[in-house]
C-alpha positions in Angstrom: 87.3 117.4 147.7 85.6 121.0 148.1 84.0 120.1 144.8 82.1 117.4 145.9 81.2 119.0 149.6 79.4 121.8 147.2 77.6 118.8 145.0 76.8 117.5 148.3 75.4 120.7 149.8 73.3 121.6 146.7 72.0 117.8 146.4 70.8 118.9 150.3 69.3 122.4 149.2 67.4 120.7 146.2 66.0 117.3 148.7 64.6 120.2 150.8 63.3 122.2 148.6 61.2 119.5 147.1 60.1 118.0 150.2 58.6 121.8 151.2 56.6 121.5 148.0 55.4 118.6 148.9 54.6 119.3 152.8 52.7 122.3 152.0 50.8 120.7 149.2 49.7 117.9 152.1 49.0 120.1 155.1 46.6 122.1 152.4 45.1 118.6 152.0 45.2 119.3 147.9 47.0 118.0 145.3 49.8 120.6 143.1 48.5 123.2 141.1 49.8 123.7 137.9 52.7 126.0 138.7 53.9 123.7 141.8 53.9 120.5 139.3 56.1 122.4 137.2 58.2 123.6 139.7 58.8 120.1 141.3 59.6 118.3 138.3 62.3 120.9 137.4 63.5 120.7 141.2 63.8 117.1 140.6 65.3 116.9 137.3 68.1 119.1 139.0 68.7 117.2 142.0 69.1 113.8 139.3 71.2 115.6 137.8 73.5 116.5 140.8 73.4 113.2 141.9 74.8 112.3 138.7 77.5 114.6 138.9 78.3 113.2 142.2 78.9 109.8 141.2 80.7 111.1 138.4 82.9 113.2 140.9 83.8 110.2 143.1 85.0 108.4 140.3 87.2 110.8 138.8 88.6 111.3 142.4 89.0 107.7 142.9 91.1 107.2 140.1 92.9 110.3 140.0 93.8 109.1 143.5 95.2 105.8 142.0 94.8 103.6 144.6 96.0 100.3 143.8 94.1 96.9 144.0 95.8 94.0 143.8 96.8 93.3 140.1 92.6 92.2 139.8 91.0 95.3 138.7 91.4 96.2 134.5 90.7 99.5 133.3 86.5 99.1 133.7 87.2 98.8 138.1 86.4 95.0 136.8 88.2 92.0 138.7 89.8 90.3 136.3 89.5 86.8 138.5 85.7 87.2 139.1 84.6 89.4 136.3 82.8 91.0 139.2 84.1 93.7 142.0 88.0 93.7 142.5 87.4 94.5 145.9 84.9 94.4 148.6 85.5 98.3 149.2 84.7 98.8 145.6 81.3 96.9 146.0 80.5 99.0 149.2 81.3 101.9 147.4 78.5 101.1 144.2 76.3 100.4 147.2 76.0 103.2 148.6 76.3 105.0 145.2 73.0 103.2 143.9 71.6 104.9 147.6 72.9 108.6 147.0 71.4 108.5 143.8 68.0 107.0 144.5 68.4 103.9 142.6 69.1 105.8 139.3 72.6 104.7 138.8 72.6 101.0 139.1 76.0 98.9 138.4 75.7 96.1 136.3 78.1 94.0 138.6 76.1 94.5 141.7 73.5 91.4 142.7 70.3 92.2 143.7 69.3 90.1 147.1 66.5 87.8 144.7 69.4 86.9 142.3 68.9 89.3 139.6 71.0 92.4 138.5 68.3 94.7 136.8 66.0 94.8 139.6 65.8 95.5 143.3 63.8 93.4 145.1 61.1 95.1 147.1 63.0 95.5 150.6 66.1 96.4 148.6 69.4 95.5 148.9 72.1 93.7 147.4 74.2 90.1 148.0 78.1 90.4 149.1 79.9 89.2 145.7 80.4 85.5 146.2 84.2 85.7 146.7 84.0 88.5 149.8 81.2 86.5 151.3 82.9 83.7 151.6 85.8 85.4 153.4 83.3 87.2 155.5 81.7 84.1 156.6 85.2 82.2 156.8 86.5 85.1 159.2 83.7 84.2 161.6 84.4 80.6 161.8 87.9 81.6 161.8 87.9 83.9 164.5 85.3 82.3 166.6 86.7 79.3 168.9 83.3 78.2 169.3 81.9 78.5 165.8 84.8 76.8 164.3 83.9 74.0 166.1 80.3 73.0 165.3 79.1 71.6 162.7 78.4 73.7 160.1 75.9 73.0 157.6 75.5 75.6 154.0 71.7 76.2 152.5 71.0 77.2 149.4 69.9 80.9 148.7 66.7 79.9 147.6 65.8 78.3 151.3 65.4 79.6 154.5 65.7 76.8 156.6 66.3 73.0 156.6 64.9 69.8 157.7 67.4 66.7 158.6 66.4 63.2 159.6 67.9 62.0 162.9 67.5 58.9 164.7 65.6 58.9 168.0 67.8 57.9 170.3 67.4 58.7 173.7 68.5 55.5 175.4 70.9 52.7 174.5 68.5 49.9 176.7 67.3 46.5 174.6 64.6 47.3 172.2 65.2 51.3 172.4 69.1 51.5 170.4 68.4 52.8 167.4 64.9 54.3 168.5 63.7 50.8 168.6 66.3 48.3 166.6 66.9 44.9 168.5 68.9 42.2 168.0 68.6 38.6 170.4 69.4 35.0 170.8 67.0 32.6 169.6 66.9 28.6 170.0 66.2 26.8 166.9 62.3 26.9 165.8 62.2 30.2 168.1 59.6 32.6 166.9 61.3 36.0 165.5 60.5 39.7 167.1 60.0 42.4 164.7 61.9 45.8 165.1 62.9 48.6 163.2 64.7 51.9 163.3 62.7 55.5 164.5 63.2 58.1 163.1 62.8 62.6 164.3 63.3 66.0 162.2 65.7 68.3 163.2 64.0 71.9 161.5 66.1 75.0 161.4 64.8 78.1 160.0 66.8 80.8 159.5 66.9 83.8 161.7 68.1 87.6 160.6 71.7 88.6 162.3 72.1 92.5 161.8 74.7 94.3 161.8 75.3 98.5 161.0 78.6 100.3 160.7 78.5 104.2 160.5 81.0 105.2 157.3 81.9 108.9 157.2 82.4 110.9 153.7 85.8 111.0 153.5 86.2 107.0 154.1 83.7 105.8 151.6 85.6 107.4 149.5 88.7 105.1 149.9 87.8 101.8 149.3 90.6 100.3 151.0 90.0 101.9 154.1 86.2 101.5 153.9 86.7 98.0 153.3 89.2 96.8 156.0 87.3 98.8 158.5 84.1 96.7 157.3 85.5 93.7 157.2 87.2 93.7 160.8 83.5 95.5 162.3 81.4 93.1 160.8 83.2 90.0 161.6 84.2 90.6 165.0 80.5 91.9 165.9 78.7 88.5 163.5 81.1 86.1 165.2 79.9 87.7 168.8 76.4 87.1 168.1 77.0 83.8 166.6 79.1 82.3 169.2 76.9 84.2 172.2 73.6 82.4 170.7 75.3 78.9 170.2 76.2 79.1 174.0 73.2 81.0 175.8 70.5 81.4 172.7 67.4 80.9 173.4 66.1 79.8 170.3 63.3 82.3 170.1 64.1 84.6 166.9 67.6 82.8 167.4 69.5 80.2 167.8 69.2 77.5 170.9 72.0 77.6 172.9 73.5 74.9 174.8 72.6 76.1 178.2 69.1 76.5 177.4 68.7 72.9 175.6 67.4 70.0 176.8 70.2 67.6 175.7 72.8 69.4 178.1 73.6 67.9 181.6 73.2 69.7 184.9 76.0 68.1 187.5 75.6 68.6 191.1 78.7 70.5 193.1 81.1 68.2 195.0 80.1 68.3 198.7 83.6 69.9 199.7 82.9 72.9 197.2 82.5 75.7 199.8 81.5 79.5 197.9 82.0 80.1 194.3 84.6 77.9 193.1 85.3 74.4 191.2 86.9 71.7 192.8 88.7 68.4 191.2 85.9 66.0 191.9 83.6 68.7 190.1 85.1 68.3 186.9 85.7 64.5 186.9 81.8 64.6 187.5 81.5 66.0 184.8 83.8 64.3 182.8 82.2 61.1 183.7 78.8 61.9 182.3 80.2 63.0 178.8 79.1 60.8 175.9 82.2 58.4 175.2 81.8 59.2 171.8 82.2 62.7 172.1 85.4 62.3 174.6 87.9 62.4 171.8 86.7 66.2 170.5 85.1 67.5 173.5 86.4 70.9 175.0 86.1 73.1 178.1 84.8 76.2 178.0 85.1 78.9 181.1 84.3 82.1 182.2 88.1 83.8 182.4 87.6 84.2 186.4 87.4 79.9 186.6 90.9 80.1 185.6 92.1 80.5 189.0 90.8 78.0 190.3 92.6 75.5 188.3 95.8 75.7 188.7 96.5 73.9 191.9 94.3 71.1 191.2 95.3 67.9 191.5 94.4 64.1 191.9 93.3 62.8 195.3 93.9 64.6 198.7 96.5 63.9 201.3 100.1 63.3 202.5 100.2 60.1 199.7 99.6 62.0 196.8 102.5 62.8 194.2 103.1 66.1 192.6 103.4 65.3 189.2 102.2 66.4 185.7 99.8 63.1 186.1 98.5 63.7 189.4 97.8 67.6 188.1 93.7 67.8 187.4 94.7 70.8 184.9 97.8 71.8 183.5 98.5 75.6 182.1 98.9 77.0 178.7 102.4 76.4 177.1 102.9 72.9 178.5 104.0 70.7 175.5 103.4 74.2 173.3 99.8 73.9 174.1 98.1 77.1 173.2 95.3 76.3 175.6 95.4 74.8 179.4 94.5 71.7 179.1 91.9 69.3 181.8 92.1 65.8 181.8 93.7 65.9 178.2 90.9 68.4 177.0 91.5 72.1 176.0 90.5 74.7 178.6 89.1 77.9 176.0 88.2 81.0 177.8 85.8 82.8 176.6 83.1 85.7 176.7 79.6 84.0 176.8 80.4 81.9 180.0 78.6 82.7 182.5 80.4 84.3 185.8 81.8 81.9 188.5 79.7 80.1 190.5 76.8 80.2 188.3 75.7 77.4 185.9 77.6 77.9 182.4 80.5 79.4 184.3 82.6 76.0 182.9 81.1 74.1 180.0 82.8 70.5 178.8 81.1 70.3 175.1 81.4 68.7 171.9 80.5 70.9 169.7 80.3 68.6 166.8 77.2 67.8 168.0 76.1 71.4 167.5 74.1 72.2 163.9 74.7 75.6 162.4 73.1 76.3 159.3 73.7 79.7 157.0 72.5 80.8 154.2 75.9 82.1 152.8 75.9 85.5 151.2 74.6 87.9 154.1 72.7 91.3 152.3 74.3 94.6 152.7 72.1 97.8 152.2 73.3 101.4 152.3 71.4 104.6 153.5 72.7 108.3 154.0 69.5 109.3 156.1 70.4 108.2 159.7 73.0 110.3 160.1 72.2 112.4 157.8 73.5 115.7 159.8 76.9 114.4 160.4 77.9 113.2 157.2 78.1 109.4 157.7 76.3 106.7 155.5 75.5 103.4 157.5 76.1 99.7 155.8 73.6 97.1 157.0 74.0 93.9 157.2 72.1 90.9 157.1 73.3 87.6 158.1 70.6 84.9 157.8 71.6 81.9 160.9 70.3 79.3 162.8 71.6 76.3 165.1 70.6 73.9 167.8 71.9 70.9 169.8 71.7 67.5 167.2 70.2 65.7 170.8 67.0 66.2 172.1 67.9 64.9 175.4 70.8 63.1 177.5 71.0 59.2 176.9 70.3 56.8 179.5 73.5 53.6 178.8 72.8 50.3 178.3 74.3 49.4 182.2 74.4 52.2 184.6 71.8 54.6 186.3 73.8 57.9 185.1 72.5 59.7 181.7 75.2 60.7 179.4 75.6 63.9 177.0 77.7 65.9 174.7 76.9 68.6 177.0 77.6 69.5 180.3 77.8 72.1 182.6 78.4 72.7 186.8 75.0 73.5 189.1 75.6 76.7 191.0 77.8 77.1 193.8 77.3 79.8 196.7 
């Protein structure tokens, strides 16, 4: 270890010492004389050198350490599964190694982020393997109650967006199902009316999710560590982001959020509400204006201070009304080993990105099926040692390319009735 802390410290002396040269030749306003060219190019063969020895240090250490990898990895660090990294630690670890030595010791088994391995593309970086980035991206729709929901929808790495035909629907009158298909009764000899489908595009284009961990020394030298710490950080902080903007995005630079789309339903508070609360008749309100379609996979989604509220709701008001688990508006977690509480059938989630109570958002009924998430799969991951470069850390970037919106444009008016309908639908505010 004190062997490479004095590689390290000389690889420092030598940066500095070349970037003088250079600082004094550019306040002068002049080019190097002869002497300084010699001296720089000889500072800078050194410092290669160094870096060399560096890598070559942390590997010896590594293996001298023995740390075992899950009978994948031959004698070469290869995985015998992929042919590529046995690990994702090992992968950070030749990252941030192609940093430290300025691009002059490139693995072969790292992918550059334009799909070649020779070259770095010309704002750097390089793809997680194809294994770890699928168990990246899996952890977010697996930790995520809201991402695991939508619909999720996989480009290829040479796109950057998608466009997806949709019918325009926004009303289930005569002439307008369909966007404009209509079916009748005719008497015999009856002249026949034309119609025909209509059609809308749905564009997503990617937008850049980034996230940076801070790595110390000592843990980028143990790829276990370094990975299990990278794989928690960056999939509790993407899934964050991802489920934050699919509820309250606003679709600028991001992705639209439910509460800001113009599908999503607005319901008035029940007259009786009185302050920041929600009543029964609030949330068979809502209830009532969900798309009957979406009934079957709909869910609620509060603010954790809603939870309250619910527990001593019930059907109807008065002397006549029977306590029972069917008169019961909500009934908690645990009933029938339900994970979740569960209203009018439908699981109550709490989480995070709900607005507080009283406020619009606070308690969301959604089926997120009709939510479109599209990723482009492999996120990029760069390394650099210069942002902290005084306290010995190396920061991992991330890049996670993501976009989503709402499949409707806005709510649907039924065939019979005066009330619009959505997959969407939230409570106004209540003071």
């Amino acid at each position: 270890m004190s062997n490479i802390k004095g590689l390290r410290q000389r690889k420092s002396d030598q940066e500095k010492a070349l970037r003088a040269l250079l600082n004094k030749a550019k306040a002068e306003d002049r080019v190097f004389t002869e002497a300084e060219e010699t001296e720089y190019q000889a500072g800078l063969d050194g410092l290669k050198a160094t870096v060399l020895q560096l890598a070559h240090e942390d590997e010896l250490q590594a293996i001298e350490r023995g740390t075992p990898v899950a009978d994948a990895e031959n004698a070469t660090g290869m995985s015998a599964k992929t042919g590529g990294f046995a690990s994702l630690g090992q992968q950070l670890q030749a990252v941030a190694k192609h940093a430290l030595s300025h691009g002059s010791i490139m693995d072969p088994r790292l992918m550059a982020a334009n799909g070649l391995s020779e070259a770095i593309p010309s704002d750097g970086g390089f793809l997680v393997q194809k294994d770890f980035s699928a168990e990246l991206i899996q952890r977010i729709y697996d930790l995520g109650e809201v991402a695991k929901r939508v619909r999720k929808i996989p480009i290829s790495g040479t796109s950057n967006g998608i466009k997806i035909n949709a019918i325009d629907e926004d009303s289930r009158v005569d002439g307008s199902r369909w966007g404009g298909v209509l079916a009748y009764w005719v008497n015999e000899a009856a002249n026949f009316t034309k119609s025909k489908p209509k059609f809308r595009q749905i564009e997503l284009q990617t937008n850049k999710l980034i996230a940076l961990c801070y790595a110390t020394d000592e843990l980028m030298e143990d790829a276990v560590a370094l990975q299990a710490v990278i794989q928690e950080a960056f999939s509790e902080e993407m899934t964050f982001k991802t489920e934050n903007a699919i509820i309250n995005g606003t679709g600028s630079g991001q992705p639209l959020g439910i509460l800001n789309a113009g599908a999503t339903l607005q319901i008035a508070k029940d007259s009786g509400d009185s302050g920041a609360t929600v009543d029964a008749q609030d949330l068979i309100n809502m209830y009532s204006r969900m798309w009957p379609r979406s009934r079957a996979s709909a869910a609620w989604l509060i603010n954790i201070d809603v939870e309250p509220k619910l527990y001593n709701l019930t059907l109807g008001s008065g002397s006549g009304v029977i306590l029972s688990d069917l008169s019961r508006i909500y009934v908690p977690p645990g009933n029938n080993n339900n994970a979740y509480g569960m209203i009018l059938g439908k699981p109550v989630i709490p989480v995070e990105y709900c607005a507080t109570l009283g406020t619009p958002g606070d308690i969301i009924l959604a089926d997120l099926s009709q939510y479109l998430l599209i990723d482009k799969g492999a996120p990029k991951q760069d390394y650099s040692i210069h942002v902290q470069f005084l306290t010995d850390e190396g920061v991992y970037r991330f890049v996670y390319r993501v976009d989503g919106q709402p499949s409707w444009k806005k709510p649907l008016t039924p065939f019979q009735g005066s009330n619009t309908l959505s997959p969407f639908i939230t409570l106004a505010t209540r003071s």
